[in-house]
N, C-alpha and C positions, 0 to 999 in steps of 0.2 A: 392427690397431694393436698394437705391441707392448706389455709391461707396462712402467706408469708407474711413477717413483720418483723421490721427493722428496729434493733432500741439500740437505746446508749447506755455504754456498762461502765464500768469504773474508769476505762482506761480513756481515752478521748475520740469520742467517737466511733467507738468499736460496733463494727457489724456482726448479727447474728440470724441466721437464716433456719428456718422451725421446718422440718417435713415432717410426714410422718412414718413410723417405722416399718410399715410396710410400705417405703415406696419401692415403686419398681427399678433397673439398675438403668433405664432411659431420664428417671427421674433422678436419680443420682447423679447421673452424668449433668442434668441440668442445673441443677442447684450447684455444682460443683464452680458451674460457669457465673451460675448472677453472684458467689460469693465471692469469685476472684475481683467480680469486676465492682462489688461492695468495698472489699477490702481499698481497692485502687481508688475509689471515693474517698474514702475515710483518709487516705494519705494526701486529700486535697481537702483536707477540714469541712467534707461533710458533714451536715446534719439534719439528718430525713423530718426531726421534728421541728424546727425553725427555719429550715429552708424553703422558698417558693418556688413555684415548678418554673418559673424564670431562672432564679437560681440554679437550682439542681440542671437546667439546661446549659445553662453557661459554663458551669462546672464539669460536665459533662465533655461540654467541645474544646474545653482547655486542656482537661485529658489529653484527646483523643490528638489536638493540637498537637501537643509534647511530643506526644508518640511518631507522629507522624515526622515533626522538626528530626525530633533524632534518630529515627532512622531514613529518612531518605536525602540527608543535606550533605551527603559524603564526604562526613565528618571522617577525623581519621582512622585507618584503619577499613576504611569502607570503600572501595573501587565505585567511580560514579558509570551512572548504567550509560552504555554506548548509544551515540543517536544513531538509529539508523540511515541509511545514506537513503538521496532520494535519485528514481531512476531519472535519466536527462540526456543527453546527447553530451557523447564520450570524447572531449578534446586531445584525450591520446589515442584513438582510435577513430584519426581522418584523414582527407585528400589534405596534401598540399598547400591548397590553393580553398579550402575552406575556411568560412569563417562563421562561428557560433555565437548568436547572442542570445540576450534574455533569458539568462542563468543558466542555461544551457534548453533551452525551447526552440529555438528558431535558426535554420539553415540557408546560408546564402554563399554565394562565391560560386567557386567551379568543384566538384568530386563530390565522395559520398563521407557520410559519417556512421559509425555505429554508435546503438545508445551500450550504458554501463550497465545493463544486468542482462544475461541470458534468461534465454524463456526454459526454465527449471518448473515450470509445473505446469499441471496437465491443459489448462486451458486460458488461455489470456490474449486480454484487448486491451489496443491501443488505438490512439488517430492521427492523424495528421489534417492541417485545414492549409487550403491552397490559398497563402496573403497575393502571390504575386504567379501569375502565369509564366510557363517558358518551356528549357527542358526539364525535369525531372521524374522523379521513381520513386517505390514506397515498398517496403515489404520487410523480409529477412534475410539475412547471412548468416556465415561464419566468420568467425575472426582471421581466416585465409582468403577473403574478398579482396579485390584490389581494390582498393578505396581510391585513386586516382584516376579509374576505368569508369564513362560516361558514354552511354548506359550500361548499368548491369543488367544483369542476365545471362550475361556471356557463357558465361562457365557455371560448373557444379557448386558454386558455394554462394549461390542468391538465389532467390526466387523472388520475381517482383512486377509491381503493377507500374507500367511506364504511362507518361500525360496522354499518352495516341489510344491508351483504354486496351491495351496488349497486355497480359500475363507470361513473361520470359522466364525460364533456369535450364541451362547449361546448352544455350542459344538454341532454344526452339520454343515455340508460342505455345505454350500451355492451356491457355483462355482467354477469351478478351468479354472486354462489358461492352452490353448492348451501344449501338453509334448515338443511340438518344441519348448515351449514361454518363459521356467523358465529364469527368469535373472540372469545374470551371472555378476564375477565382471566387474566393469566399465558400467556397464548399469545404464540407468535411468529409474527410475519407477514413471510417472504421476498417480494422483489422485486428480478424481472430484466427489463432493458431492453438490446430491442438494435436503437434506431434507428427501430423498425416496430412492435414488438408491447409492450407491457408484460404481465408474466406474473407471479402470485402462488401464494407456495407459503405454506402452513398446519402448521407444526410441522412443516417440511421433507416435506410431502405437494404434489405439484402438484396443485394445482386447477379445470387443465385451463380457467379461461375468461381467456384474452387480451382485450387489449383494445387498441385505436391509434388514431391519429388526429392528435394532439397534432404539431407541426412548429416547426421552429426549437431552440437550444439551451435543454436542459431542466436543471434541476437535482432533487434530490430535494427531497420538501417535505412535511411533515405538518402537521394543523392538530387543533386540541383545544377544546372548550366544555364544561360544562357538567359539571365536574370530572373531566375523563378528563387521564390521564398517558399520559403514551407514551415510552419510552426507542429512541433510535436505536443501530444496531449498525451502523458500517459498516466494522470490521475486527475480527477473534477471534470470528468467527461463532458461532452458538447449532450452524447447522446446515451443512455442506457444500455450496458451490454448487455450481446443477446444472452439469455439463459445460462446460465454454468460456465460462464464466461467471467473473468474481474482483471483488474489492471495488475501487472507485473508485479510478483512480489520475489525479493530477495532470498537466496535459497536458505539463509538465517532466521527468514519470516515465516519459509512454509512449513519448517521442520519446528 
């Protein structure tokens, strides 16, 4: 393509873009592109020969500005885009005798709570850190859990890591972490789930005992008695998920 140059024609500030006649149809396609966006200069009183490249920059971002303003300010006629929600601990799905603070991060009272999104993709981590010792549990349900029932594990719809370092679903011990591993306060306890196995990692140490069982759509779920707190993390991790692993995403998000 030969070299381009811009002049001014009769009209006020008219663009004109020179190829040459054999260019190829890649180079058509491109000249097509710097003349629309010639054109879009010239309707902001450009002028390639009295303007300085300060200028023509400025000009440029006031474009580009405009463009931007009018369409993403959902102006009328334009539906404004949906925030999406953030995952947290579900205050319509808990015990009694729960109570949730810290936007919905931190559990304390007596029962269990579930968080608001189901684990819909194939791999995801969460944690949990231990503010205050006592009773409580850490893992997955379904929305058929009794969230009133302390400890779970009981039945088929939990599976979970209890304070005694026991792995419980559908009241029989699964797994437990080594006697040296129980967390203690201020610890963090990773959890990954992918479909088949649930895995616990200890101050981002794996822990090496899986555990499964559990079937149908689970969400995550912790439960608390007998003054224990417990704060959920399920995005701005403490610790790096392991490999192929990332934090809960909305089934809106994965698709």
């Amino acid at each position: 393509m030969q070299n381009c140059t811009v002049r001014a024609g009769k009209r006020p500030l008219e663009a004109e873009l020179c190829v040459s006649q054999n260019s190829t149809s890649q180079q058509r396609f491109f000249s097509t592109g710097i003349h629309s966006l010639l054109e879009a200069l010239c309707a902001l009183q450009f002028d390639a020969c009295n303007c300085t490249s300060g200028d023509i920059c400025a000009r440029m971002a006031a474009m580009f500005t405009c463009c931007l303003g009018c369409c993403g300010d959902g102006g009328p006629g334009h539906a404004p885009l949906k925030e999406m929600p953030t995952v947290q601990l579900d205050t319509h799905h808990m015990g009694t005798d729960v109570v949730i603070v810290k936007s919905g991060r931190r559990i304390c009272g007596t029962g269990a709570c579930l968080a608001n999104a189901p684990l819909h993709q194939n791999k995801s981590y969460f944690e949990f850190k231990i503010q205050s010792t006592g009773v409580w549990g850490i893992g997955v349900a379904t929305q058929k859990v009794n969230l009133n029932q302390v400890p779970l594990g009981q039945d088929s719809h939990s599976l979970v890591l209890r304070h005694d370092g026991s792995i419980y679903h559908n009241n029989e011990e699964k797994n437990r972490l080594p006697a040296n591993s129980l967390p203690q306060e201020g610890d963090i306890v990773g959890v990954t789930y992918d479909h088949v196995e649930l895995s616990l990692y200890l101050n981002g140490k794996n822990m090496q005992c899986p555990a499964s069982g559990i079937r149908g759509t689970v969400f995550p779920i912790v439960y608390v008695d007998d003054s224990a707190i417990i704060d959920c993390q399920f995005s701005d991790f403490y610790h790096t998920p392991p490999e192929g692993f990332e934090k809960i995403l909305f089934e809106q998000q994965i698709f």
